[in-house]
N, C-alpha and C positions, 0 to 999 in steps of 0.2 A: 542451478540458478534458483530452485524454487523453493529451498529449504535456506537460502543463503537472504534471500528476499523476504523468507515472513521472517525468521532472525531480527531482520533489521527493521521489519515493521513492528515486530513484537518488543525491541529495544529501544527505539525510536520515539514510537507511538503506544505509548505505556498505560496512556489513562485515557479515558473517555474525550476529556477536552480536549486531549493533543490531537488523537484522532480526527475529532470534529473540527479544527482549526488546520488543520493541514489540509482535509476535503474540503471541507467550504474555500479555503483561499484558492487550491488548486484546481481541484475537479468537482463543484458544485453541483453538475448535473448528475454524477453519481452520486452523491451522497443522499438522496433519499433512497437510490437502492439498496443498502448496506446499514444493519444493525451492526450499529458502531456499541454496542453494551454488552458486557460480559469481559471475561479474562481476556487478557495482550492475546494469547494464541486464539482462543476462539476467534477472534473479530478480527486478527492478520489473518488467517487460513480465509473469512468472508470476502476479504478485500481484495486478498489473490485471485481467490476464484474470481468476483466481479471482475473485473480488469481483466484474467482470464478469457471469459466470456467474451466482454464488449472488446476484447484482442489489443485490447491497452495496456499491456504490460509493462513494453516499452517506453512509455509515458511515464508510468507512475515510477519507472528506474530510472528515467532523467528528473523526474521532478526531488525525487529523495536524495539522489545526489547532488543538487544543485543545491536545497530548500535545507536539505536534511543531514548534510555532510558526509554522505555514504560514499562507499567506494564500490558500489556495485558492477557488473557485467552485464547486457544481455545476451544471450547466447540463444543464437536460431539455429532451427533445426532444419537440415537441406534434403 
């Protein structure tokens, strides 16, 4: 899940603005945790871990599929 996820962030979420316009519409309260600047992988591997952390993973794979047209998974571990 979590190689298939920055993928799609780093595909997705290619430039600075797209980044920024996806977090602010979606998850605004994160987005001043997260330096959204630097290369697609730099700043997808940030955003994982964020979401990570705050245990919003599951979030941010509904919101990319929904917002983003992804076909993602999430997959819990038992």
């Amino acid at each position: 899940m979590k190689e298939e996820l920055i993928n799609a962030l780093m595909d997705k979420l290619d430039t600075r603005d797209k980044r920024y316009m996806f977090l602010k519409i979606t998850f605004k309260e994160i987005l001043p945790n997260i330096n959204i600047e630097g290369s697609p992988k730099e700043t997808s591997l940030r955003i994982y871990e964020e979401f990570k952390k705050q245990c919003m993973l599951g979030s941010l794979i509904a919101c990319m599929n929904s917002y983003l047209d992804c076909n993602l998974h999430l997959h819990l571990d038992h």
